[in-house]
mmCIF file of the N, C-alpha and C atoms, coordinates in Angstrom:
data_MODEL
# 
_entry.id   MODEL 
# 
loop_
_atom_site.group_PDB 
_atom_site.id 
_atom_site.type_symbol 
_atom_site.label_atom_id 
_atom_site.label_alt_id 
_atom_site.label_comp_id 
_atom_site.label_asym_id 
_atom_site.label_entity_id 
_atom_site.label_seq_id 
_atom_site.pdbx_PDB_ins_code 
_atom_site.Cartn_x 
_atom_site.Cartn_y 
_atom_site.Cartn_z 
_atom_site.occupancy 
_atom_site.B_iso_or_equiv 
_atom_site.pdbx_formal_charge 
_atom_site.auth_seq_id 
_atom_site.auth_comp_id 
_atom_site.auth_asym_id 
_atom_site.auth_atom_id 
_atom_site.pdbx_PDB_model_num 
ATOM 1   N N  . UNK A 1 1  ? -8.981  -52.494 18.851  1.00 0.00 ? 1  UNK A N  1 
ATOM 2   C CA . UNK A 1 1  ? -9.103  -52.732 20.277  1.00 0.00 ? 1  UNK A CA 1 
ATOM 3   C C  . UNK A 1 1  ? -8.692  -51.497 21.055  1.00 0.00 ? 1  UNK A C  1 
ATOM 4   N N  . UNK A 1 2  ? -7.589  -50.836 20.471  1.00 0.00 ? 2  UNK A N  1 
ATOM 5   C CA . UNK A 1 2  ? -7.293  -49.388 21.460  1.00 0.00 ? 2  UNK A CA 1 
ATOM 6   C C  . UNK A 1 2  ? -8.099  -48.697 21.565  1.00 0.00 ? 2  UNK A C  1 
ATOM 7   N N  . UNK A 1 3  ? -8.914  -48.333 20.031  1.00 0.00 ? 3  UNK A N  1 
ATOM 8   C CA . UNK A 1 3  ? -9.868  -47.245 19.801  1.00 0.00 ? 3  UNK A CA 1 
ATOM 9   C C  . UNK A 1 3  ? -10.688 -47.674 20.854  1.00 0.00 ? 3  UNK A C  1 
ATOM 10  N N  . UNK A 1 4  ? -11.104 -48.658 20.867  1.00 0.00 ? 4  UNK A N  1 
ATOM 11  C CA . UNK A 1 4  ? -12.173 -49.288 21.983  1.00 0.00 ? 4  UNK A CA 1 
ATOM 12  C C  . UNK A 1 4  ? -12.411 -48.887 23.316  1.00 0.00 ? 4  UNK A C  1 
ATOM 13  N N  . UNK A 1 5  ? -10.920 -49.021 23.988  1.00 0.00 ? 5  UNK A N  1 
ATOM 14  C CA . UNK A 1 5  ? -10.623 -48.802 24.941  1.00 0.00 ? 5  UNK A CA 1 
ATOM 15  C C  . UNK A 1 5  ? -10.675 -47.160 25.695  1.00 0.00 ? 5  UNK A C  1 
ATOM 16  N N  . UNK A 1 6  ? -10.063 -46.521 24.642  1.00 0.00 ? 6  UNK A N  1 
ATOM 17  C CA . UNK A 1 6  ? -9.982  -44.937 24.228  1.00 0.00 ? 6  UNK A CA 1 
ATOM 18  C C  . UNK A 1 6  ? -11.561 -44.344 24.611  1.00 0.00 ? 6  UNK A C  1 
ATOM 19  N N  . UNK A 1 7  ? -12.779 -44.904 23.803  1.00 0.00 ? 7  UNK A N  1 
ATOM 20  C CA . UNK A 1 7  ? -13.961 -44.414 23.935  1.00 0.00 ? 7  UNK A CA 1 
ATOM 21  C C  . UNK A 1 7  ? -14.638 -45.069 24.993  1.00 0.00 ? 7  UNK A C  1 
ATOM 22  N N  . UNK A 1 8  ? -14.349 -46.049 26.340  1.00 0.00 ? 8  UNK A N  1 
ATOM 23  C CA . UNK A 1 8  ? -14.571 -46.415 27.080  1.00 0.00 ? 8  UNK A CA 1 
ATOM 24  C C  . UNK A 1 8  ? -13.508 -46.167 28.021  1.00 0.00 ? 8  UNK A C  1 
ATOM 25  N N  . UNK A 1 9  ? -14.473 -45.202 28.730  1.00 0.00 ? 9  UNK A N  1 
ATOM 26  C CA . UNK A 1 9  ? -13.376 -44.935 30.263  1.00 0.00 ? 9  UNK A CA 1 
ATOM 27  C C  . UNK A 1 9  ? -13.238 -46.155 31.259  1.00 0.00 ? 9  UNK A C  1 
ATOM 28  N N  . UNK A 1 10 ? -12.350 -46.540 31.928  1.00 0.00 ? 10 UNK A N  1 
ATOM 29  C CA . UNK A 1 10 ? -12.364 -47.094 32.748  1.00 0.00 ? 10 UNK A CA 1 
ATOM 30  C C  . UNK A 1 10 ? -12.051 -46.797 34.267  1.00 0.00 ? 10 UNK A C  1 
ATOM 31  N N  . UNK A 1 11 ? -12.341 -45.783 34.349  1.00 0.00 ? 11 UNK A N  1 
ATOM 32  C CA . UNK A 1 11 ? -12.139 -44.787 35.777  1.00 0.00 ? 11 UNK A CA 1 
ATOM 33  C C  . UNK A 1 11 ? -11.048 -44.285 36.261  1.00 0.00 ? 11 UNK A C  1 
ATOM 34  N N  . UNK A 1 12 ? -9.987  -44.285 35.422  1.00 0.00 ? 12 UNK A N  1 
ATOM 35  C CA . UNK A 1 12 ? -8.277  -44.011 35.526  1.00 0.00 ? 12 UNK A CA 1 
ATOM 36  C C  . UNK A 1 12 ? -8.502  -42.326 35.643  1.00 0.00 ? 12 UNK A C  1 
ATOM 37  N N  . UNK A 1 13 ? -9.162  -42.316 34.597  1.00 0.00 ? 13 UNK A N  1 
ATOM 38  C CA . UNK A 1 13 ? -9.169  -40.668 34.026  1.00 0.00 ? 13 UNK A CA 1 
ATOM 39  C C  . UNK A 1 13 ? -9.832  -39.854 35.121  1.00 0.00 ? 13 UNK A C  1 
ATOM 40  N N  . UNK A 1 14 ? -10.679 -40.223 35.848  1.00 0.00 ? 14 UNK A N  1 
ATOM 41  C CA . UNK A 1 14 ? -11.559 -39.347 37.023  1.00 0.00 ? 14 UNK A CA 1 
ATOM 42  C C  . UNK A 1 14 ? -10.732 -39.717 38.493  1.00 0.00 ? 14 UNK A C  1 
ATOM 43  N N  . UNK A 1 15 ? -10.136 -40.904 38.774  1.00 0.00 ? 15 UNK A N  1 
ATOM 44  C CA . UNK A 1 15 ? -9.215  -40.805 39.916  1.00 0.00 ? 15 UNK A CA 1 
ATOM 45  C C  . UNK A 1 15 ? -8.262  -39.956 39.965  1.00 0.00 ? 15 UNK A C  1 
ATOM 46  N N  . UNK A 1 16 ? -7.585  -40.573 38.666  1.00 0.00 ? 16 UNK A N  1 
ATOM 47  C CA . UNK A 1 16 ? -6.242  -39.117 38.207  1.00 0.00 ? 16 UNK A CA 1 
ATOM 48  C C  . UNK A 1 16 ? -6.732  -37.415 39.041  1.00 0.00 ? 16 UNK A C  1 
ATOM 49  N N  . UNK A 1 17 ? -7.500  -37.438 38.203  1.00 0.00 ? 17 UNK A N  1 
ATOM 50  C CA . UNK A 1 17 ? -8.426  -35.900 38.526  1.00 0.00 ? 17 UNK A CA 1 
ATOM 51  C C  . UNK A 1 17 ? -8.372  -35.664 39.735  1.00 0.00 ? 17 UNK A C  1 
ATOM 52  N N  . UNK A 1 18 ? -9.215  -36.795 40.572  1.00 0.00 ? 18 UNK A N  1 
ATOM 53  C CA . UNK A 1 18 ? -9.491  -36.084 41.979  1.00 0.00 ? 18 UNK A CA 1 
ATOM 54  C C  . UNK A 1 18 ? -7.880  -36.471 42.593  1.00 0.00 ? 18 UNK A C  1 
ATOM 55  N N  . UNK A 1 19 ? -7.068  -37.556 42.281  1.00 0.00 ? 19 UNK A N  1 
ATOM 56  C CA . UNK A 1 19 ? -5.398  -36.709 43.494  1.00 0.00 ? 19 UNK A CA 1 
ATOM 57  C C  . UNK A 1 19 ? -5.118  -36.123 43.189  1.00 0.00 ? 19 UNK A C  1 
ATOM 58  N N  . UNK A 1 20 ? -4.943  -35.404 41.384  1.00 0.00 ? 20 UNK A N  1 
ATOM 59  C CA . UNK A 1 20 ? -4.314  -33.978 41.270  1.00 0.00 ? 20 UNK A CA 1 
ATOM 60  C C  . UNK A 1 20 ? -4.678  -32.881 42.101  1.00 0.00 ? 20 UNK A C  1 
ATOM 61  N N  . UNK A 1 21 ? -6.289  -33.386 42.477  1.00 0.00 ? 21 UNK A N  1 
ATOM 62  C CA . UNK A 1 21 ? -7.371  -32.243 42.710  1.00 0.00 ? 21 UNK A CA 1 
ATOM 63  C C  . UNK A 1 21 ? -7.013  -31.991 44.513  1.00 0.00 ? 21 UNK A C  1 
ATOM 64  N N  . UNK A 1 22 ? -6.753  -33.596 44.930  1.00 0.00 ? 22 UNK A N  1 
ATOM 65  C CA . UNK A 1 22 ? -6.184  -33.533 46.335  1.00 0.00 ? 22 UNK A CA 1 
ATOM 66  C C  . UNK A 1 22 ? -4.834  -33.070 46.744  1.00 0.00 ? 22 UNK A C  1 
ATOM 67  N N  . UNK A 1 23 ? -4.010  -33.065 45.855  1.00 0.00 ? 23 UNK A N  1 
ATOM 68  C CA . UNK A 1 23 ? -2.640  -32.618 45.681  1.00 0.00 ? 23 UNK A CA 1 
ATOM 69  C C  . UNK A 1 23 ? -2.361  -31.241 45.849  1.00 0.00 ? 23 UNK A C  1 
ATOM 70  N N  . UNK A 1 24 ? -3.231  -30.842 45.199  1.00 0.00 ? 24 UNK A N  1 
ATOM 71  C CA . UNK A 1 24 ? -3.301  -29.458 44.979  1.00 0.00 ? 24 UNK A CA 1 
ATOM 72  C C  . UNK A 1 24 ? -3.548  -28.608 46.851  1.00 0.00 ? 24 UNK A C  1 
ATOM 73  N N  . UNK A 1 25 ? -4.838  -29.383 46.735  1.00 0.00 ? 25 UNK A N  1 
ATOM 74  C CA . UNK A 1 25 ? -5.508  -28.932 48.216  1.00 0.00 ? 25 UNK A CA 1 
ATOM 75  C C  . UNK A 1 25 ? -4.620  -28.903 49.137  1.00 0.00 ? 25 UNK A C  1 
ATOM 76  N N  . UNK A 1 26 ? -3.786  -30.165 49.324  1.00 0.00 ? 26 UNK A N  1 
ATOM 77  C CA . UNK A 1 26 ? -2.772  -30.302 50.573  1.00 0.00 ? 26 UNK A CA 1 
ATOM 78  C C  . UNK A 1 26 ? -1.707  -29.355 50.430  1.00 0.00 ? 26 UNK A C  1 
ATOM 79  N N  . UNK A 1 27 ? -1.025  -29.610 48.726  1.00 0.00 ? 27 UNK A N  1 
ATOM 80  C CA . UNK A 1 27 ? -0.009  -28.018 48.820  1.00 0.00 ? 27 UNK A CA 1 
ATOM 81  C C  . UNK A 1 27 ? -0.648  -27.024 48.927  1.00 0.00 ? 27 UNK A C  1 
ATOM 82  N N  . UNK A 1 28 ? -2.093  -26.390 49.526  1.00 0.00 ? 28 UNK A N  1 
ATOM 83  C CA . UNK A 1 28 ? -2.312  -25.248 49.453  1.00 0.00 ? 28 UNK A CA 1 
ATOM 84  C C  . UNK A 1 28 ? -2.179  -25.479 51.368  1.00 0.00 ? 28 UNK A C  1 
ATOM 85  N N  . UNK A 1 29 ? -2.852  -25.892 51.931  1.00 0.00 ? 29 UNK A N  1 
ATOM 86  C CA . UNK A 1 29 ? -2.650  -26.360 52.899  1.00 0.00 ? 29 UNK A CA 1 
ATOM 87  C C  . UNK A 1 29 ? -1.693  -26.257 53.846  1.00 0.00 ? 29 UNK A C  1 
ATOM 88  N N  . UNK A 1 30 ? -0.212  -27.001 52.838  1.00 0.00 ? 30 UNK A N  1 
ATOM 89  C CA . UNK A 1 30 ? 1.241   -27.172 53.638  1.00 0.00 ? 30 UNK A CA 1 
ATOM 90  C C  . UNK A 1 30 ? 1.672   -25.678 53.686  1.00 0.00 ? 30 UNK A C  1 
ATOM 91  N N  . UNK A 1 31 ? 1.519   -24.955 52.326  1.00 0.00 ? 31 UNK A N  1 
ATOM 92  C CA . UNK A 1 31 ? 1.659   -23.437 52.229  1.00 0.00 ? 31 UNK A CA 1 
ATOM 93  C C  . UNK A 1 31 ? 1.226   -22.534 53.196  1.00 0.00 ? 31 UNK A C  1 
ATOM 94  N N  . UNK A 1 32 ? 0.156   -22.862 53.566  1.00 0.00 ? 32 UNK A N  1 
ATOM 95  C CA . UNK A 1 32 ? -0.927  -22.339 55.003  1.00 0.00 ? 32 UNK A CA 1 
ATOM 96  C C  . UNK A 1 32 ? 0.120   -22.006 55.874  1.00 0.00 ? 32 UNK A C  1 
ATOM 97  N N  . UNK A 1 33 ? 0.504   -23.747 56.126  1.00 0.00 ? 33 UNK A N  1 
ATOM 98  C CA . UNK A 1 33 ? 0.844   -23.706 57.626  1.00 0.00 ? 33 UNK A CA 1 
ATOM 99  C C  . UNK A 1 33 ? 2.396   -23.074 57.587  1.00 0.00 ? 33 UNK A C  1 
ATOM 100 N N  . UNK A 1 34 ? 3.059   -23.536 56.527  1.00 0.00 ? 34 UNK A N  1 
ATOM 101 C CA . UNK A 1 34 ? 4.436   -22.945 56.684  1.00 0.00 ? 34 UNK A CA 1 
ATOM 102 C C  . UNK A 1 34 ? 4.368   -21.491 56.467  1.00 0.00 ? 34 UNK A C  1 
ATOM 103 N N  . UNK A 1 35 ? 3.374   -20.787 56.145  1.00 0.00 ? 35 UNK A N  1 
ATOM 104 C CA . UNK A 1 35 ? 3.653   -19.314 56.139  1.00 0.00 ? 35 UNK A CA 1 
ATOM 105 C C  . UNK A 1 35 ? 3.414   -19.092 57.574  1.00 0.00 ? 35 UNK A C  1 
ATOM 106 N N  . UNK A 1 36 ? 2.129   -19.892 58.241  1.00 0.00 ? 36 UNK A N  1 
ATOM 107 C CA . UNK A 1 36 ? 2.149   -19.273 60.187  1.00 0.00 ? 36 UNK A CA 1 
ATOM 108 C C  . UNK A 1 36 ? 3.448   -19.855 60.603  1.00 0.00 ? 36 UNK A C  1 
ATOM 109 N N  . UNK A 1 37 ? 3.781   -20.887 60.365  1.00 0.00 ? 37 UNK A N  1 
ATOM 110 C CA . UNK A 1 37 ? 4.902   -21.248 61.452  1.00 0.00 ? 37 UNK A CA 1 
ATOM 111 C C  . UNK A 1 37 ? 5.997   -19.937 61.140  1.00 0.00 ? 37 UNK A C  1 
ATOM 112 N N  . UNK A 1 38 ? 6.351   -19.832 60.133  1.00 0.00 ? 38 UNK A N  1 
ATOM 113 C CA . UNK A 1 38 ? 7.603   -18.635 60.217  1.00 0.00 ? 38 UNK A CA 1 
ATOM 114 C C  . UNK A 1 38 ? 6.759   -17.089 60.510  1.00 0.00 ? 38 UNK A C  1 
ATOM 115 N N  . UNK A 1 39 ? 5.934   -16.973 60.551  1.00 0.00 ? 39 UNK A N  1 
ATOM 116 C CA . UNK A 1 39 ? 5.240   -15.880 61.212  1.00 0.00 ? 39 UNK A CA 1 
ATOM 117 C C  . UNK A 1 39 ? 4.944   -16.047 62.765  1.00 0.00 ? 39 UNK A C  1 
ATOM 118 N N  . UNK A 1 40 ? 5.219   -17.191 63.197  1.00 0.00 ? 40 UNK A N  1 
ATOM 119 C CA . UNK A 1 40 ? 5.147   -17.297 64.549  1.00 0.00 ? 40 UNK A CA 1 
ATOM 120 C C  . UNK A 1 40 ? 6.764   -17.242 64.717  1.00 0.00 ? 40 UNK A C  1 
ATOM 121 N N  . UNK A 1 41 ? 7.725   -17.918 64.057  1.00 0.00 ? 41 UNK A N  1 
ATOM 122 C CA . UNK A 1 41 ? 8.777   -17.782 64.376  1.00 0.00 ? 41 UNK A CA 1 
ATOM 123 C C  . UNK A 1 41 ? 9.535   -16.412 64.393  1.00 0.00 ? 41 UNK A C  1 
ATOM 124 N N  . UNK A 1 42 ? 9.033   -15.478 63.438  1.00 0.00 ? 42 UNK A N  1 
ATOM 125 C CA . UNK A 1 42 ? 9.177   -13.578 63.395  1.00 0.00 ? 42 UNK A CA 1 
ATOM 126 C C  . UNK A 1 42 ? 8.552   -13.161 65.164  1.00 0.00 ? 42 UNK A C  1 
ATOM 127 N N  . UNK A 1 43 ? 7.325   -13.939 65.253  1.00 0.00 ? 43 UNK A N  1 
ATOM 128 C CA . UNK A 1 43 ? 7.083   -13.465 66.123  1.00 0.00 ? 43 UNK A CA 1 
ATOM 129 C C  . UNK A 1 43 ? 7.314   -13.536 67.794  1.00 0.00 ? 43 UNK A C  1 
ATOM 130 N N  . UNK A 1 44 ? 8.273   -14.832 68.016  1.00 0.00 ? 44 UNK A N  1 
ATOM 131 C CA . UNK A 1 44 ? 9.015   -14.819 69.025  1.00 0.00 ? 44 UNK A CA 1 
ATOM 132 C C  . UNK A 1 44 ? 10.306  -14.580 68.925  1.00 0.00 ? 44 UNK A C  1 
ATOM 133 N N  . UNK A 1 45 ? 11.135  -14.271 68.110  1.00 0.00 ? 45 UNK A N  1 
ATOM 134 C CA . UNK A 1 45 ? 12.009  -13.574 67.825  1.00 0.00 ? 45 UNK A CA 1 
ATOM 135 C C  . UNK A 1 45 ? 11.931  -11.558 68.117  1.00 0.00 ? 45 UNK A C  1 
ATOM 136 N N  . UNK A 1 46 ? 10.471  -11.256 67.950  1.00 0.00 ? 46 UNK A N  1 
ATOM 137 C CA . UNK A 1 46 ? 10.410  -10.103 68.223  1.00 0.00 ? 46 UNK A CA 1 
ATOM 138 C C  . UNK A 1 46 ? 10.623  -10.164 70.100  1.00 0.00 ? 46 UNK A C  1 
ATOM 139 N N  . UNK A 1 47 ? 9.271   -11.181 70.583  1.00 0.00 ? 47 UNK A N  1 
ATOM 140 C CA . UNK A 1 47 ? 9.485   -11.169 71.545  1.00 0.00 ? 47 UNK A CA 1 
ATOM 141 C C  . UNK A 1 47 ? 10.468  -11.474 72.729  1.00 0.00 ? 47 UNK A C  1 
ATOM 142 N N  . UNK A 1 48 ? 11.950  -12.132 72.068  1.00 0.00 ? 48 UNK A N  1 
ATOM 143 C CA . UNK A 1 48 ? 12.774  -12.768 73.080  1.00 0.00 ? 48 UNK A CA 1 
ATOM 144 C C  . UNK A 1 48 ? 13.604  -11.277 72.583  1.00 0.00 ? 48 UNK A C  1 
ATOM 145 N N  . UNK A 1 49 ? 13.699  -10.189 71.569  1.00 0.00 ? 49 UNK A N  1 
ATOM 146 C CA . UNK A 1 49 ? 13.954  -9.248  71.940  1.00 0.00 ? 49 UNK A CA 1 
ATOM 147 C C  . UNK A 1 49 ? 13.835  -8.123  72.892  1.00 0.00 ? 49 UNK A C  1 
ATOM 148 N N  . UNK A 1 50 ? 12.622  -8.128  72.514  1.00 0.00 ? 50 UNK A N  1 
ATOM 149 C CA . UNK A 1 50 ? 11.931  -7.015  73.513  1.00 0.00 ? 50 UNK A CA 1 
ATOM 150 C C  . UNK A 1 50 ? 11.658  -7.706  75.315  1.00 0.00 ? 50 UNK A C  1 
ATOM 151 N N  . UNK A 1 51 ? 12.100  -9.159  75.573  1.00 0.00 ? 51 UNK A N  1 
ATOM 152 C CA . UNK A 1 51 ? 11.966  -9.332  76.801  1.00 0.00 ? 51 UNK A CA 1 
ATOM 153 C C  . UNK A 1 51 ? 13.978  -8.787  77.303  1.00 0.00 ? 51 UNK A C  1 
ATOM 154 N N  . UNK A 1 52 ? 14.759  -9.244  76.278  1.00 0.00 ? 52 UNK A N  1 
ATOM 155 C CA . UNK A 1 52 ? 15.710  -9.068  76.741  1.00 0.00 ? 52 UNK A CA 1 
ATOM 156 C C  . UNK A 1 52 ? 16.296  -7.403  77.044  1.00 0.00 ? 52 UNK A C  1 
ATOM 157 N N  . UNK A 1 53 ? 15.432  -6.165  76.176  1.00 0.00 ? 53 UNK A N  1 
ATOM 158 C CA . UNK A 1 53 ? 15.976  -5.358  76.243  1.00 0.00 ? 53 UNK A CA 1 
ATOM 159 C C  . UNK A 1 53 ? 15.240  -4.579  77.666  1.00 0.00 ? 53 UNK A C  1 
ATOM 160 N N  . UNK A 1 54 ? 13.811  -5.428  77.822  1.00 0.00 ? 54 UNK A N  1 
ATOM 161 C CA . UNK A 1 54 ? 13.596  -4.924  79.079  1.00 0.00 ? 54 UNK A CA 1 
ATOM 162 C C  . UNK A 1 54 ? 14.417  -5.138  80.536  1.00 0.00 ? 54 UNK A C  1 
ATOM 163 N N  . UNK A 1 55 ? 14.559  -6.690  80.540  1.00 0.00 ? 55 UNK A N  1 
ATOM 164 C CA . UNK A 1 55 ? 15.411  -6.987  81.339  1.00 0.00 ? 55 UNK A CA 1 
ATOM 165 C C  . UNK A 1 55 ? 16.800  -5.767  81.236  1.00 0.00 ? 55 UNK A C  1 
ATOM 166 N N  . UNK A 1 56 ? 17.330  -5.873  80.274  1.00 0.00 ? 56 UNK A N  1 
ATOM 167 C CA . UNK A 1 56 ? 18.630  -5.179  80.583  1.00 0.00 ? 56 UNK A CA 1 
ATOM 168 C C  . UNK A 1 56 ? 18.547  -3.521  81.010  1.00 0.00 ? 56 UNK A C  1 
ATOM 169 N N  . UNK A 1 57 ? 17.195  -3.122  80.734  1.00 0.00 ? 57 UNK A N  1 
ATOM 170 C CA . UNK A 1 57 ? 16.291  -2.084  81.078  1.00 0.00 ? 57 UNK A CA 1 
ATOM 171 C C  . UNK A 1 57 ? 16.551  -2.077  82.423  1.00 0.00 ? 57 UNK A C  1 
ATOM 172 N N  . UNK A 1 58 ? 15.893  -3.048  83.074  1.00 0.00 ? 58 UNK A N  1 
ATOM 173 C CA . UNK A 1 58 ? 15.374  -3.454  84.213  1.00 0.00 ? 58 UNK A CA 1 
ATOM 174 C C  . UNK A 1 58 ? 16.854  -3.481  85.457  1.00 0.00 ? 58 UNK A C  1 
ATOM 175 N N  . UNK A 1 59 ? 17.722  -4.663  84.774  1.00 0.00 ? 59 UNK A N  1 
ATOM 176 C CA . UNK A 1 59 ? 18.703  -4.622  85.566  1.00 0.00 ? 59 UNK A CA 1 
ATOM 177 C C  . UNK A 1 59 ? 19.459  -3.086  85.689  1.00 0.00 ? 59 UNK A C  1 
ATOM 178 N N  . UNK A 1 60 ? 19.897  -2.675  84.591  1.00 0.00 ? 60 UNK A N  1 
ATOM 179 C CA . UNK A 1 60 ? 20.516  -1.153  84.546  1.00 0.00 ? 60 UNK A CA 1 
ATOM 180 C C  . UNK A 1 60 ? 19.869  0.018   85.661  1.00 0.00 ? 60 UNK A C  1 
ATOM 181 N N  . UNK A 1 61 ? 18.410  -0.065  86.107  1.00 0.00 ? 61 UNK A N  1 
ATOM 182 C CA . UNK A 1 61 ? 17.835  0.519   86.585  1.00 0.00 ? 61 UNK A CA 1 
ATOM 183 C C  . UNK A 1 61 ? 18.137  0.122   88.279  1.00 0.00 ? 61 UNK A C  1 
ATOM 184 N N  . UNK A 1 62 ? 17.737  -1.013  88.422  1.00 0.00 ? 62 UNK A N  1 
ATOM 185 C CA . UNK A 1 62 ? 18.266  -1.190  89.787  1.00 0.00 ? 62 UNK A CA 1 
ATOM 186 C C  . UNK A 1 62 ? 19.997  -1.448  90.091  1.00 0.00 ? 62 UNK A C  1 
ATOM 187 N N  . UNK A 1 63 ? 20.634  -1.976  88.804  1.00 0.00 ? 63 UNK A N  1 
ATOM 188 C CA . UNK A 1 63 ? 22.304  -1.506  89.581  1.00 0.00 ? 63 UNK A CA 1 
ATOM 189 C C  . UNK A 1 63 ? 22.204  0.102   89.787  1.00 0.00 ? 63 UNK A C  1 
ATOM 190 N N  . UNK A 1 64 ? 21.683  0.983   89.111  1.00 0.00 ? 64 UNK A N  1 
ATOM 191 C CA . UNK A 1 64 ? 21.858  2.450   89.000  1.00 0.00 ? 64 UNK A CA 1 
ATOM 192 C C  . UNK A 1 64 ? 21.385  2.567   90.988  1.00 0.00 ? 64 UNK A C  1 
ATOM 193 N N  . UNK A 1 65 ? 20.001  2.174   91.148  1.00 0.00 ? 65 UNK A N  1 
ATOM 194 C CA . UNK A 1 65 ? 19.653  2.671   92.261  1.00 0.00 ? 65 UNK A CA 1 
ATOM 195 C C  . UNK A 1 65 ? 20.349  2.137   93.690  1.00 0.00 ? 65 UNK A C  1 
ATOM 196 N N  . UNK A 1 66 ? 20.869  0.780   93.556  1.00 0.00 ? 66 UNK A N  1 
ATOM 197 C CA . UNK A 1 66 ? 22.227  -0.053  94.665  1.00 0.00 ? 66 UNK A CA 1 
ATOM 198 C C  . UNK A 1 66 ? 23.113  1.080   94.762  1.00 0.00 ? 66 UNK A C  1 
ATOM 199 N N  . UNK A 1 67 ? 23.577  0.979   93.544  1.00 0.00 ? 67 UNK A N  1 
ATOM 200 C CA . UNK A 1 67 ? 25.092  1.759   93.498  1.00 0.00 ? 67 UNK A CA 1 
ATOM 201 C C  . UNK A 1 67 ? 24.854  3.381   94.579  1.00 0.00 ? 67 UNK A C  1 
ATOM 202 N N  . UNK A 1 68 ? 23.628  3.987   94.082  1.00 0.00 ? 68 UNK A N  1 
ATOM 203 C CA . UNK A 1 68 ? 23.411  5.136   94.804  1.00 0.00 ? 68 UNK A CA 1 
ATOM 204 C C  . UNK A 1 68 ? 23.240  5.314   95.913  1.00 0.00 ? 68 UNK A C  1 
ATOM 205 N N  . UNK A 1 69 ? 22.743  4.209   96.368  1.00 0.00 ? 69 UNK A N  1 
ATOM 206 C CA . UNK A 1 69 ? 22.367  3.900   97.865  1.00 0.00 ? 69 UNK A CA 1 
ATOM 207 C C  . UNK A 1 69 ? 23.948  3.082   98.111  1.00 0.00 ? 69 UNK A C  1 
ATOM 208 N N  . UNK A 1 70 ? 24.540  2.964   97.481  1.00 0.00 ? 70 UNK A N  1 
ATOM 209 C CA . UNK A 1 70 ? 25.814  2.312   98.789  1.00 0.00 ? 70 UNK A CA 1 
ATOM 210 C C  . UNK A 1 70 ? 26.804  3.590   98.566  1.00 0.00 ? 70 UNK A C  1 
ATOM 211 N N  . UNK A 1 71 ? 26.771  4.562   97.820  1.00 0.00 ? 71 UNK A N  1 
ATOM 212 C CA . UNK A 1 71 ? 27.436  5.388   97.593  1.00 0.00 ? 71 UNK A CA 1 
ATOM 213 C C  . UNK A 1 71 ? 27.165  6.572   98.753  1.00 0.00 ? 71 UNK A C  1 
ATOM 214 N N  . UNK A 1 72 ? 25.942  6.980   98.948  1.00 0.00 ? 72 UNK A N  1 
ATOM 215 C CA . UNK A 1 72 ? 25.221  7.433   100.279 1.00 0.00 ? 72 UNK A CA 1 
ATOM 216 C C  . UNK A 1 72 ? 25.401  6.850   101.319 1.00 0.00 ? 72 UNK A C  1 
ATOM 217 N N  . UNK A 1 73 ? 25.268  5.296   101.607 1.00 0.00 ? 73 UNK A N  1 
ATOM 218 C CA . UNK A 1 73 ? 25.790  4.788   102.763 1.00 0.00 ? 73 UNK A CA 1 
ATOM 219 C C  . UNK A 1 73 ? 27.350  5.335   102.841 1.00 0.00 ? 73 UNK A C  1 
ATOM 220 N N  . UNK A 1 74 ? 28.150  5.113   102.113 1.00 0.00 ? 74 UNK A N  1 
ATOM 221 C CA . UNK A 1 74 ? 29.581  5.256   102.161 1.00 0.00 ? 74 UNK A CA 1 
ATOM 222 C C  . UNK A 1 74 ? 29.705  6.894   102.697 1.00 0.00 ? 74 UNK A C  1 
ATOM 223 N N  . UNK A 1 75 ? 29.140  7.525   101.907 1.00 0.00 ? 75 UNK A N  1 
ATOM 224 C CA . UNK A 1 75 ? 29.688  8.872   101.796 1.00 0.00 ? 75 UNK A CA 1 
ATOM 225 C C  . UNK A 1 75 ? 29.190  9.406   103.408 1.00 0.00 ? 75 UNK A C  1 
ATOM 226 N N  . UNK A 1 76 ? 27.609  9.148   103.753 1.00 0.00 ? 76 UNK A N  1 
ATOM 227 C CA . UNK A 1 76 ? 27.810  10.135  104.746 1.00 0.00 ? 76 UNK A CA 1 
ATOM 228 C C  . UNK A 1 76 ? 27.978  8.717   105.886 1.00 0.00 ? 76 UNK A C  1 
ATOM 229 N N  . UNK A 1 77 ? 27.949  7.933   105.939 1.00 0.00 ? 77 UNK A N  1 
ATOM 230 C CA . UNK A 1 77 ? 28.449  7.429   107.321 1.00 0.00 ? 77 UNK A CA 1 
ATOM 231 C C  . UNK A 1 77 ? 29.514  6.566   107.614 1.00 0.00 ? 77 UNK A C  1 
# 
């Protein structure tokens, strides 16, 4: 009766197949996306750098030009 069974598929063997086959697909998939998400995450990390060093760019530049101008107010009047 096993042998029987053995040389008669009963469709176990080709389902098996295709979720391994779907398994596969989705971990290629999940791999996809988790490599963009931390490549998006590199990539606002670059950018909350480079906004902050402008800002501090930015501010440094106009305390520099206040300061000069109240230093001129002071000095000559």
């Amino acid at each position: 009766m096993a042998d029987k069974s053995i040389k008669r598929p009963n469709g176990w063997g080709e389902w098996a197949h295709k979720v391994l086959g779907d398994l596969e697909r989705l971990e290629e998939a999940q791999s996809k996306t988790t490599k963009s998400i931390n490549q998006l995450i590199i990539d606002i990390a670059v950018l909350k750098t480079r906004a902050s060093f402008a800002g501090a760019v930015a501010g440094s530049v106009w305390a520099g030009i206040i300061t000069t101008i109240v230093l001129l107010v002071v000095h000559f009047f």
